[in-house]
OpenMM code with the backbone's topology and positions (N, CA, C; nanometers):
from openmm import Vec3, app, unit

residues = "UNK UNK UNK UNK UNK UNK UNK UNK UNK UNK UNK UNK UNK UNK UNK UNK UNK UNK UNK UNK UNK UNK UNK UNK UNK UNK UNK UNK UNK UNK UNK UNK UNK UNK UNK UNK UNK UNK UNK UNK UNK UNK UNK UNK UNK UNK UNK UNK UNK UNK UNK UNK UNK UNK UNK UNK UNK UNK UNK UNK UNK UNK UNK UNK UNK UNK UNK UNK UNK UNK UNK UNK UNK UNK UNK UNK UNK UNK UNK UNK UNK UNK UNK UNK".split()
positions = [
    Vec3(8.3420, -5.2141, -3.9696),
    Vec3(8.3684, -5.3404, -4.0333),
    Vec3(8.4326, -5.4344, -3.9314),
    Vec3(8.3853, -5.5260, -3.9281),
    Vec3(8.4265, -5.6689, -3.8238),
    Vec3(8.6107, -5.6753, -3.8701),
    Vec3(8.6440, -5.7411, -3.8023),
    Vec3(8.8438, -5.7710, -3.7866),
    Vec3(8.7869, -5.9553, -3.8197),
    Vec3(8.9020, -6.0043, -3.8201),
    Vec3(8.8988, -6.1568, -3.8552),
    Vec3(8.9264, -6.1652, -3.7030),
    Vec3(8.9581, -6.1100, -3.6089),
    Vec3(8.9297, -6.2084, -3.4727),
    Vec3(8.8259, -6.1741, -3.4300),
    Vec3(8.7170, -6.1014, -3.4625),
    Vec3(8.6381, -6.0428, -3.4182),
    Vec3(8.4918, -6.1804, -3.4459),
    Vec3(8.5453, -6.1787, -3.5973),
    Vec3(8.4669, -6.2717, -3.6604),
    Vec3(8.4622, -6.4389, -3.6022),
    Vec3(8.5997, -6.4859, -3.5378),
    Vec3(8.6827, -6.5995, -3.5347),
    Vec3(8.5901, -6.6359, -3.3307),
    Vec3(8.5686, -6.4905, -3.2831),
    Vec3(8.5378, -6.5259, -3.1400),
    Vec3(8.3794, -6.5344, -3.1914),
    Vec3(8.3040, -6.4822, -3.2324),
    Vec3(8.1613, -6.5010, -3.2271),
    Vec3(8.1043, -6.6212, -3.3082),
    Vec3(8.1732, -6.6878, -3.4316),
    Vec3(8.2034, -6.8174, -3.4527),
    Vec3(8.1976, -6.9300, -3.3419),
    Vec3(8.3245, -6.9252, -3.2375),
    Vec3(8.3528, -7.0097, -3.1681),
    Vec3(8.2524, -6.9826, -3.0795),
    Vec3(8.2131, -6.8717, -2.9958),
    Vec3(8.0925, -6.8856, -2.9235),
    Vec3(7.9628, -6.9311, -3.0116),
    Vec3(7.9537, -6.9313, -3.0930),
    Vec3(7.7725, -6.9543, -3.1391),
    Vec3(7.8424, -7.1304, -3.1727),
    Vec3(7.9228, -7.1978, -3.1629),
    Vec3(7.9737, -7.3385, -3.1619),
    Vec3(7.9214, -7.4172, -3.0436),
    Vec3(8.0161, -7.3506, -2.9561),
    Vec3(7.9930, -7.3678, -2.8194),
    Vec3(7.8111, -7.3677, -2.7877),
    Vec3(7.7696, -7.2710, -2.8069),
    Vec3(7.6204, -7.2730, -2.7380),
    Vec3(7.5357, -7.4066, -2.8559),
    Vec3(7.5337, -7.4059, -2.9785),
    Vec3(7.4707, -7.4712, -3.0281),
    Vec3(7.5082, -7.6217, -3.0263),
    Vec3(7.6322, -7.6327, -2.9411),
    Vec3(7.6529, -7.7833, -2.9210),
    Vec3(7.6053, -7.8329, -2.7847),
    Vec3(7.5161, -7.7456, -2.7374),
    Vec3(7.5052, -7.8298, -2.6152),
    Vec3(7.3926, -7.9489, -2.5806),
    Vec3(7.4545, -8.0364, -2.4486),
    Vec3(7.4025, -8.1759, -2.4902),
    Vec3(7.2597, -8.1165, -2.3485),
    Vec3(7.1624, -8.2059, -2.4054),
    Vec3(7.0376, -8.2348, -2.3311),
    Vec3(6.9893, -8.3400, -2.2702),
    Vec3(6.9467, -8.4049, -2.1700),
    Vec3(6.8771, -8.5053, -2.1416),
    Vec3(6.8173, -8.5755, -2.1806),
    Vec3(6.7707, -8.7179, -2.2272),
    Vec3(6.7206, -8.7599, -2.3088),
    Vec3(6.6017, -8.7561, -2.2052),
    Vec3(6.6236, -8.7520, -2.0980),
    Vec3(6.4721, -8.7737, -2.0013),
    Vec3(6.3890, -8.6275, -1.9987),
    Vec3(6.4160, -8.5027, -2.0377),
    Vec3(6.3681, -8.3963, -2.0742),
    Vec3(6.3019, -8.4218, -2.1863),
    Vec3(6.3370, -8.4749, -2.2672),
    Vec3(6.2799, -8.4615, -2.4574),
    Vec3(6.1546, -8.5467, -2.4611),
    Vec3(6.0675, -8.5642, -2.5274),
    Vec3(5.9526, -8.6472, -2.5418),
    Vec3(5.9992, -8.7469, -2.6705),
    Vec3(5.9488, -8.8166, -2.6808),
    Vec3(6.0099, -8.9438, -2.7816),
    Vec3(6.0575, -8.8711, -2.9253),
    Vec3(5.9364, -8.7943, -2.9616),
    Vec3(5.9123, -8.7305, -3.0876),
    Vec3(6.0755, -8.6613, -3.0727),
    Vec3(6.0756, -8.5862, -3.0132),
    Vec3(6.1949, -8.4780, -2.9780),
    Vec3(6.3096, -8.5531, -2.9797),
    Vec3(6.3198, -8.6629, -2.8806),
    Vec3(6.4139, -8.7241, -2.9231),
    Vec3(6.5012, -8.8081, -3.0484),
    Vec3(6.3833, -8.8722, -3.0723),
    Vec3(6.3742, -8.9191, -3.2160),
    Vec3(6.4709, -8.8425, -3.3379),
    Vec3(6.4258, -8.7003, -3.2994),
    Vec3(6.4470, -8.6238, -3.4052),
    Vec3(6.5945, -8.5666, -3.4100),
    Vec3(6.6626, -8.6284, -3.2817),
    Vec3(6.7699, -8.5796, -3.3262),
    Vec3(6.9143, -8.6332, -3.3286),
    Vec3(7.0113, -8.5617, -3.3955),
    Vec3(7.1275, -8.6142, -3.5080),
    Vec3(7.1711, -8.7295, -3.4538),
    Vec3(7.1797, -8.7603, -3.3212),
    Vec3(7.2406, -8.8528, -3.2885),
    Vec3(7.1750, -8.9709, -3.2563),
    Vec3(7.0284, -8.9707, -3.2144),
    Vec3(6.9507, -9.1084, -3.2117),
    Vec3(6.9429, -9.1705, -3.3684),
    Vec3(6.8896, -9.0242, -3.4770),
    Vec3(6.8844, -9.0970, -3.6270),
    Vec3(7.0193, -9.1414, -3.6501),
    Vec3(7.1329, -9.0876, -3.6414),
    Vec3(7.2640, -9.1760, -3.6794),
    Vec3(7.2713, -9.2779, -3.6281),
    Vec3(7.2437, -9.3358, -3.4804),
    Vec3(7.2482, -9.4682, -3.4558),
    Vec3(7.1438, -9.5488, -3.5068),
    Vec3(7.0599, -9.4859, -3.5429),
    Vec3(6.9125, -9.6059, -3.6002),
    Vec3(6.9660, -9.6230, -3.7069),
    Vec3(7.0093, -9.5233, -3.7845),
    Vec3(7.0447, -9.5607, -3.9474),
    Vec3(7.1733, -9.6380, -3.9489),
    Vec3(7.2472, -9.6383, -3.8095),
    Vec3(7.3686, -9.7523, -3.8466),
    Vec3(7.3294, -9.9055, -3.8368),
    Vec3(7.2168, -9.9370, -3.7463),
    Vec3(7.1917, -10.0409, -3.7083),
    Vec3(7.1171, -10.0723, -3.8532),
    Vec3(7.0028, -10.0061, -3.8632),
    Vec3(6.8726, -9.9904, -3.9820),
    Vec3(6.8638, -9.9928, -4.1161),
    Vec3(7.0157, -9.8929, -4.1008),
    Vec3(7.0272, -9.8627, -4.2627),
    Vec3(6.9032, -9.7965, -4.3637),
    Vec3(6.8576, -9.8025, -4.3929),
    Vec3(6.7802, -9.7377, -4.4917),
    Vec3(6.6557, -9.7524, -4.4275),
    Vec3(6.5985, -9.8687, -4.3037),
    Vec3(6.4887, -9.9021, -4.2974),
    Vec3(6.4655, -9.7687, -4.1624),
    Vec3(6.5340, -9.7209, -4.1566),
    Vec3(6.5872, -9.6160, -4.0186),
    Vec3(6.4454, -9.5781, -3.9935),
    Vec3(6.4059, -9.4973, -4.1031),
    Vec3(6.3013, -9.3870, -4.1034),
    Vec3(6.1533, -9.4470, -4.0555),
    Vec3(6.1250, -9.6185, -4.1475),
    Vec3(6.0373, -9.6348, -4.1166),
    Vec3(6.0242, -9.7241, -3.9685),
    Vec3(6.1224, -9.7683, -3.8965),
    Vec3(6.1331, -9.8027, -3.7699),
    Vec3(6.1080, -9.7223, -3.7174),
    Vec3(6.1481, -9.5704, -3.6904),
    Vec3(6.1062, -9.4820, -3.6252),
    Vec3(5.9673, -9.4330, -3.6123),
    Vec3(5.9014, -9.4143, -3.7409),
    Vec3(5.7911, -9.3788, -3.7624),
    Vec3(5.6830, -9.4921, -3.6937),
    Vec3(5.6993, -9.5745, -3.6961),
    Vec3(5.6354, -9.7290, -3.5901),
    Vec3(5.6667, -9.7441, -3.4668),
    Vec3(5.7837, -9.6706, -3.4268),
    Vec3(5.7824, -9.6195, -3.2455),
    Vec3(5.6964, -9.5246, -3.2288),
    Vec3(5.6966, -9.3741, -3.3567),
    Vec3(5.6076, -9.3142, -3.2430),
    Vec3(5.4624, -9.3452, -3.2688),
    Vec3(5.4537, -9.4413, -3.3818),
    Vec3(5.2609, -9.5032, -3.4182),
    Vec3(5.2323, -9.5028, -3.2423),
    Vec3(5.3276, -9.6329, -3.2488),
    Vec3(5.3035, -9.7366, -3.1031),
    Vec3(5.2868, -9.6477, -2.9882),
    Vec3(5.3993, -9.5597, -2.9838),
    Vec3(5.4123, -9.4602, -2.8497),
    Vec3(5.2876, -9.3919, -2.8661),
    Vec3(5.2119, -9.3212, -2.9439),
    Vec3(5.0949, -9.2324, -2.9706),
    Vec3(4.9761, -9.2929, -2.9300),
    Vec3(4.9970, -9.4576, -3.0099),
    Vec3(4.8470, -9.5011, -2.9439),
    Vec3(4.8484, -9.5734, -2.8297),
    Vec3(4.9521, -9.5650, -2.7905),
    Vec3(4.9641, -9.6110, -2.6358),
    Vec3(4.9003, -9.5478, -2.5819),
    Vec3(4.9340, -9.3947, -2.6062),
    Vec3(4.9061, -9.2769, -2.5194),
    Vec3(4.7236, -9.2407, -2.5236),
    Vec3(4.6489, -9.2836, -2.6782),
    Vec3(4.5233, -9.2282, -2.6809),
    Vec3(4.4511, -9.3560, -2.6137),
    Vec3(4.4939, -9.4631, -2.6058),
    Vec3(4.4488, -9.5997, -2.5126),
    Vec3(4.4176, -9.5486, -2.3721),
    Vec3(4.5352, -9.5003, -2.3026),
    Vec3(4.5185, -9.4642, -2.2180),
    Vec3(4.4461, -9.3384, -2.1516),
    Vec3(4.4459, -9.3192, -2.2471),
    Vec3(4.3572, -9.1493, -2.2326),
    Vec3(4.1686, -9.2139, -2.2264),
    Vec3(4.1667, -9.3161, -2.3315),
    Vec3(4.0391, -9.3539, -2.3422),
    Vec3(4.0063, -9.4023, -2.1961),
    Vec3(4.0499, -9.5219, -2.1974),
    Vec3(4.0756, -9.5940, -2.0639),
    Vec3(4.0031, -9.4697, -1.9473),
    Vec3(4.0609, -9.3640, -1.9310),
    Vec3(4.0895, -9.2639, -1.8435),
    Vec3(3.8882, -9.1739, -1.8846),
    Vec3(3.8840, -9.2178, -1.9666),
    Vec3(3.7430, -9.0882, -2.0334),
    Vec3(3.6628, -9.2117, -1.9779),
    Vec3(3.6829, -9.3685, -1.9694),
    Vec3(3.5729, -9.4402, -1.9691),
    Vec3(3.5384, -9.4692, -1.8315),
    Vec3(3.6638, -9.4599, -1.7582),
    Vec3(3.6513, -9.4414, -1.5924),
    Vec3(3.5799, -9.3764, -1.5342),
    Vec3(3.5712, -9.2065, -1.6364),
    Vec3(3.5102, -9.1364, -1.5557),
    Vec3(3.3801, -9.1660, -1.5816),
    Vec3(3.3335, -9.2004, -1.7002),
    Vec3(3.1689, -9.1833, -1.7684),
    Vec3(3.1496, -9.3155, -1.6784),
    Vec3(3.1820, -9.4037, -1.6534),
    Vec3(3.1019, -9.5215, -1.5352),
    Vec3(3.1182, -9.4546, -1.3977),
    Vec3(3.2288, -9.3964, -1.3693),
    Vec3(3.1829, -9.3151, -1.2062),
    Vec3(3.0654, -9.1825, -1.2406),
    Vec3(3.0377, -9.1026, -1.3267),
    Vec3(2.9678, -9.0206, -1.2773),
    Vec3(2.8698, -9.0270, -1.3551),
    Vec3(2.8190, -9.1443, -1.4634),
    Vec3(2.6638, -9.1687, -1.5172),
    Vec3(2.5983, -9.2541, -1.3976),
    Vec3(2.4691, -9.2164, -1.3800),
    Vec3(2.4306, -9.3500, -1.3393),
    Vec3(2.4119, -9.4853, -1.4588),
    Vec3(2.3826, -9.6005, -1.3242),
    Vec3(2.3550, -9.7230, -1.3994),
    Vec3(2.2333, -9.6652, -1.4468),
    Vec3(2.2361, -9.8103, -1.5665),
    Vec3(2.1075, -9.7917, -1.6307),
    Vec3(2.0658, -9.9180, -1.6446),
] * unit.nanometer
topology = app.Topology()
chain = topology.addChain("A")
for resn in residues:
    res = topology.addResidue(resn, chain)
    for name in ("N", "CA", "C"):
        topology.addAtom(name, app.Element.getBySymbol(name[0]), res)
């Protein structure tokens, strides 16, 4: 059977590890987005509209990304079709 300091140290370690901070330049928007501390500042500024501001960064961020991807598919199909 566990002791109450026994209990009191594996507490404070699983604190410690689950508070640790990350890079925002590691995370991808989505990732970032998602966590406690970007939504608390959107929802202070936002207030209620928090959720759907967010959800319209990552629209924007997403189809940024398939724009460019197209962009990138149409480059190649004019370098390696011939003319016609």
């Amino acid at each position: 059977m566990a002791t109450n300091s026994i209990l009191k140290n594996q507490l404070a370690n699983k604190q410690e590890t689950s508070a640790q901070q990350v890079s925002a330049s590691s995370l991808g928007l989505k990732s970032l987005l998602n966590t406690p501390t970007m939504q608390k500042k959107f929802e202070q500024v936002l207030n209620k509209k928090a959720p759907q501001f967010m959800a319209s960064l990552l629209n924007l961020y997403n189809g940024d990304l398939l724009y460019k991807q197209l962009n990138q598919c149409q480059s190649l199909h004019q370098r390696w079709l011939p003319q016609v």
